[in-house]
PLY file of the C-alpha trace (Angstrom):
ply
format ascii 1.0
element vertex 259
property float x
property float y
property float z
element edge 258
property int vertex1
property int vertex2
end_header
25.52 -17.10 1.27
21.76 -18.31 0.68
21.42 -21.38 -1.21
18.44 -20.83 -3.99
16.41 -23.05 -2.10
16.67 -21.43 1.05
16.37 -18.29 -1.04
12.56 -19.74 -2.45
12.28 -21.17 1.42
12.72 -17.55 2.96
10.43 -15.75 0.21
7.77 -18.37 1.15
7.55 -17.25 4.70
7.65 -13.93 4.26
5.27 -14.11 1.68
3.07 -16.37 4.10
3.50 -12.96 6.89
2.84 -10.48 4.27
-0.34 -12.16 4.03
-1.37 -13.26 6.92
-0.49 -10.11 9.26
1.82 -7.73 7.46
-1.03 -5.65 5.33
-4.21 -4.19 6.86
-6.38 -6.19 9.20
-3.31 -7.76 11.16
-4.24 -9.15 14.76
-3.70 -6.68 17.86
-0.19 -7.05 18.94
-0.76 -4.89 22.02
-3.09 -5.79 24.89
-3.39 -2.31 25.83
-5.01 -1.70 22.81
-6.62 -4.45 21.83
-10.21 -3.61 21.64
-9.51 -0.74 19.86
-7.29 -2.92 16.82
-9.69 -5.58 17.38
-12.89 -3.13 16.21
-10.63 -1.82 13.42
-10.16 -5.25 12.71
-13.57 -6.20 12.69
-14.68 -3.03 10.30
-11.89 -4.05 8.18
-13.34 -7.29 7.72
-16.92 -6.41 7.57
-17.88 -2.98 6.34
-19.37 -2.53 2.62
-16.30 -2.76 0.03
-16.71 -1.37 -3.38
-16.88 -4.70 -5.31
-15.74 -4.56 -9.02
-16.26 -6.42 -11.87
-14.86 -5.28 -15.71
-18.31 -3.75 -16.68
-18.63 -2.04 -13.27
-15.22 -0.74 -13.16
-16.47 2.12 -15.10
-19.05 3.66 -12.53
-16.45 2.79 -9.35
-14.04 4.57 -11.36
-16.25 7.90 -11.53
-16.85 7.99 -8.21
-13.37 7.95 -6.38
-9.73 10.31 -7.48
-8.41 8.79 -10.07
-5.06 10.09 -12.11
-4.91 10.69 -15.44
-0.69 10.27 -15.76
1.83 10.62 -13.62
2.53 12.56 -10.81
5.42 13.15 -8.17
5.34 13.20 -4.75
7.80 13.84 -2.25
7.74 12.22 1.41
10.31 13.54 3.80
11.85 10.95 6.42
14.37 11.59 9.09
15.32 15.23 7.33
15.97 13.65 4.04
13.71 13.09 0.51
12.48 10.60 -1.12
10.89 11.39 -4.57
8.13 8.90 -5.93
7.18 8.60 -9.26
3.06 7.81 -8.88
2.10 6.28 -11.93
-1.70 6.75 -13.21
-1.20 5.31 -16.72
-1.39 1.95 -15.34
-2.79 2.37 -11.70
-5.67 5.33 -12.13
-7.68 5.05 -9.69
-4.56 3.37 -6.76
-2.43 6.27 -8.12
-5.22 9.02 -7.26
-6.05 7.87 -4.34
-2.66 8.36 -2.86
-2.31 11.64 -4.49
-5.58 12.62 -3.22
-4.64 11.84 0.22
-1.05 13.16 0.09
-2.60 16.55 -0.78
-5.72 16.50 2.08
-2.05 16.26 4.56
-2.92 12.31 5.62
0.22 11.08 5.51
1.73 14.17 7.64
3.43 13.28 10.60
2.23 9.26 10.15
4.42 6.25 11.23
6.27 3.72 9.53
4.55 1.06 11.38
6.14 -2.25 10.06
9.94 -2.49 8.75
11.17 -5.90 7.84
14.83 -6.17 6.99
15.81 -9.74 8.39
16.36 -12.46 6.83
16.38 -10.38 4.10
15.34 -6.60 3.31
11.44 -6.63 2.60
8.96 -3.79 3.03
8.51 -0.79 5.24
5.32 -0.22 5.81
3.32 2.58 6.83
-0.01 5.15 6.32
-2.17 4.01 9.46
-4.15 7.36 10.02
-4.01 6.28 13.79
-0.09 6.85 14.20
-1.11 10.55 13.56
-1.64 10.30 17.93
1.87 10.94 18.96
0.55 8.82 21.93
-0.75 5.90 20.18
1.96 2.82 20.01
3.61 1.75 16.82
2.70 -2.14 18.16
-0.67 -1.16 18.14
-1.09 0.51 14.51
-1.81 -1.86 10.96
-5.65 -1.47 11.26
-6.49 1.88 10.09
-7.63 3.44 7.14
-8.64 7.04 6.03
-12.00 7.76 7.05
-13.51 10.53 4.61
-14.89 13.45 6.45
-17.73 13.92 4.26
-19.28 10.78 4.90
-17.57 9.55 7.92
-17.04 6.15 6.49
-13.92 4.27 5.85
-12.86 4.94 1.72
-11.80 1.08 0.41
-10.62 1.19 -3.33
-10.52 -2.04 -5.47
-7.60 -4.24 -6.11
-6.00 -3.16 -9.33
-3.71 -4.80 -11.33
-3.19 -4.18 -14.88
-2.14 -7.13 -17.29
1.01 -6.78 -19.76
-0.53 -5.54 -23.22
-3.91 -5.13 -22.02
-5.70 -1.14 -22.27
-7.16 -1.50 -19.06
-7.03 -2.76 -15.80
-8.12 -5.75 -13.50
-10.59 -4.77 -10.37
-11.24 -6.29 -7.61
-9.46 -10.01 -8.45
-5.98 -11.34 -7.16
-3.89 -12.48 -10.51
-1.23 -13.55 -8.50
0.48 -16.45 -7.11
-3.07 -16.79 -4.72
-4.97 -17.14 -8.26
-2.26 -19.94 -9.07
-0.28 -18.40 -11.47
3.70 -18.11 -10.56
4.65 -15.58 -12.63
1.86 -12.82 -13.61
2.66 -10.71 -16.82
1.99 -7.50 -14.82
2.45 -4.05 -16.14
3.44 -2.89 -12.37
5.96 -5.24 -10.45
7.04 -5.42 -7.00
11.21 -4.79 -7.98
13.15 -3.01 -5.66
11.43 0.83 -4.85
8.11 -0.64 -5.84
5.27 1.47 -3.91
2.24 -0.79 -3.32
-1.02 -0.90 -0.93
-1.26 -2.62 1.80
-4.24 -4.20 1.86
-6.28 -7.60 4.26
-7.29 -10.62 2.59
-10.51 -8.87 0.96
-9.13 -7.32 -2.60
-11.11 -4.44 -2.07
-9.98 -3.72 1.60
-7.18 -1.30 0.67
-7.82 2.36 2.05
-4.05 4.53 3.41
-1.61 2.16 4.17
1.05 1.61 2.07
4.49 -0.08 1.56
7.99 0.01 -0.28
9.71 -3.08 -1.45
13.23 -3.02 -0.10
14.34 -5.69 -2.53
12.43 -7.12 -5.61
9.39 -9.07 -4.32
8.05 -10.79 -7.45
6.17 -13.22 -5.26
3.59 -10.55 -4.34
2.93 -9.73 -8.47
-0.25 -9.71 -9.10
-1.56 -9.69 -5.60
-0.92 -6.25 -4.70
-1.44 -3.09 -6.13
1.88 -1.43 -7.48
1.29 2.12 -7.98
4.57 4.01 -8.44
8.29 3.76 -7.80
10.79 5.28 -5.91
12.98 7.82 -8.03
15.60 9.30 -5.90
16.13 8.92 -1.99
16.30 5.26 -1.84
19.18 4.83 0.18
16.49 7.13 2.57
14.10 4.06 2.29
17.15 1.67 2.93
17.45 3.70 6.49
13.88 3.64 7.97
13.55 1.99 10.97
10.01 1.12 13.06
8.30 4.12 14.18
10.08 6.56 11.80
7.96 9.13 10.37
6.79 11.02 7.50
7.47 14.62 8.57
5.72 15.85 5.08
4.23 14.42 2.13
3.20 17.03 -0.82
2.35 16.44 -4.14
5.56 18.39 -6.30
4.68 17.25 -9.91
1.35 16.63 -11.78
-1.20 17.95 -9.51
-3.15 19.02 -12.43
-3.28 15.36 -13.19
-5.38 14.48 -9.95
-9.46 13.95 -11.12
0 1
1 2
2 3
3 4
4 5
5 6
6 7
7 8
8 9
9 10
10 11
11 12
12 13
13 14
14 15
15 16
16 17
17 18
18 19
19 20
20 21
21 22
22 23
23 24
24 25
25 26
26 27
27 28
28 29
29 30
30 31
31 32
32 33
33 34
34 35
35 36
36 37
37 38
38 39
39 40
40 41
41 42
42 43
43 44
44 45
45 46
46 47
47 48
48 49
49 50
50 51
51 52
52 53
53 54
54 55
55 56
56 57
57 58
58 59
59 60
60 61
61 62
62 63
63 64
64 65
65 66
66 67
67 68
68 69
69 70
70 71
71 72
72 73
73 74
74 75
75 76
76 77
77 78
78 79
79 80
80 81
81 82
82 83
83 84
84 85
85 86
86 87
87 88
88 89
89 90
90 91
91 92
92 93
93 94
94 95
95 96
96 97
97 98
98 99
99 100
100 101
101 102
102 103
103 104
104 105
105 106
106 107
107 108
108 109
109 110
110 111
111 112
112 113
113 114
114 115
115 116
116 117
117 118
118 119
119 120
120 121
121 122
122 123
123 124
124 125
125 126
126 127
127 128
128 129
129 130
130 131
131 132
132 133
133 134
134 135
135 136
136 137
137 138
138 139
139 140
140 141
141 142
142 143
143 144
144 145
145 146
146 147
147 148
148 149
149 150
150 151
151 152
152 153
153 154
154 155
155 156
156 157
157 158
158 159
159 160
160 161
161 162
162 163
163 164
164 165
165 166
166 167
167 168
168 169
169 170
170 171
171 172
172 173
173 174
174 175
175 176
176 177
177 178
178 179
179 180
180 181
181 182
182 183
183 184
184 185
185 186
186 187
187 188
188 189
189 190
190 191
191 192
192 193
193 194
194 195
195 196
196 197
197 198
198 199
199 200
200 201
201 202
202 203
203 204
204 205
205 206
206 207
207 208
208 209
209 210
210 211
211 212
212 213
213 214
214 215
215 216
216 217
217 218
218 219
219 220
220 221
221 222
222 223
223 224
224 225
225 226
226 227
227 228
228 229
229 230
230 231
231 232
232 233
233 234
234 235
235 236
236 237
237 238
238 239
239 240
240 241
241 242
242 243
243 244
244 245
245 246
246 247
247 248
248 249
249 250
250 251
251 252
252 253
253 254
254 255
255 256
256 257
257 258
């Protein structure tokens, strides 16, 4: 049995990988296709981000999908469902952007790229529009995002995190553990079936990828954008291993809600 220290001691480095290569942005990890993650890489890091303040949210918020409520969505994985609960009360514009791209068919047929289960169970990771190349290796994906056809560039949406008893939202601003505070009062946490973007260092990086806590994760509160929950089919989650993928993903409740 983990002692609480070794507990805190284990969260620490995994929160340390999260961070440093886990999300969005990691480092090629495959020399056959490292100038291809390295460019990804490099757009990642360097192509215009929307940038958001609290009197700017307003206009960003116009211009991308945005839900107004909730919505279900159902990804299938190894023949099984899992039903998510996508929650744009307190995630609008994180929330519609993953509907949005469930129903364009993005996620179809994409790999679980990253699945962490030792020391302990921690995210599985996946929605790198790259894996959609049967051919393309699983070491090589983590660098991709959705690239919108009608302007050929890369969509980024702003970190959003939403404060206990505030009406709106945070953009574009870690209120996490990075911003020094241990225990955010967030609306949205990272417990166990927590949905959340994947995202690089930049707040405003995150585009497709996404993740599911495998156990509660309250170290990454604040940092990351929690956008939903995992309603039924978690013992699904529990079972997906590195290069598992989506078969489907469709949008079964609250379309109407999409904007």
């Amino acid at each position: 049995m983990l002692t609480r220290s070794k507990v805190w001691l284990t969260n620490v480095i995994l929160a340390i990988a999260f961070c440093g290569w886990l999300l969005g942005g990691c480092t090629p990890t495959s020399s056959t296709n490292a100038s291809q993650s390295s460019s990804s890489s490099d757009n990642l890091a360097t192509q215009a981000k929307p940038v958001l303040t609290n009197t700017s949210s307003k206009e960003m918020f116009d211009k991308l999908p945005h839900l107004e409520g909730l919505a279900k969505v159902e990804l299938v994985v190894n023949g099984s469902p899992i039903i998510i609960e996508v929650n744009g009360n307190d995630a609008p514009i994180t929330a519609g952007n993953f509907v949005d791209l469930v129903e364009k068919g993005v996620y179809d047929g994409l790999v679980f790229h990253r699945v962490i289960k030792s020391p302990q169970p921690f995210v599985a990771q996946g929605g790198d529009p790259q894996g959609k190349d049967p051919n393309f290796p699983v070491s090589g994906l983590g660098t991709g995002g959705f690239i919108d056809p009608e302007t050929g560039q890369r969509r980024f949406i702003p970190l959003e995190i939403k404060l206990d008893g505030e009406d709106a939202p945070v953009y574009s601003k870690a209120l996490g553990r990075s911003a020094g505070l241990s225990a955010p009062p967030v609306t949205l946490k990272h417990d166990r079936g927590a949905i959340a973007m994947a995202r690089s260092q930049a707040p405003d990086s995150a585009s497709s990828q996404f993740y599911i806590a495998l156990a509660d994760l309250e170290f990454l509160d604040g940092d990351y954008a929690v956008f939903g929950t995992v309603l039924s089919g978690m013992d699904v989650v529990d079972g997906i291993e590195q290069g598992d993928r989506i078969e489907s993903a469709k949008v079964i409740e609250g379309a109407e809600n999409l904007k």
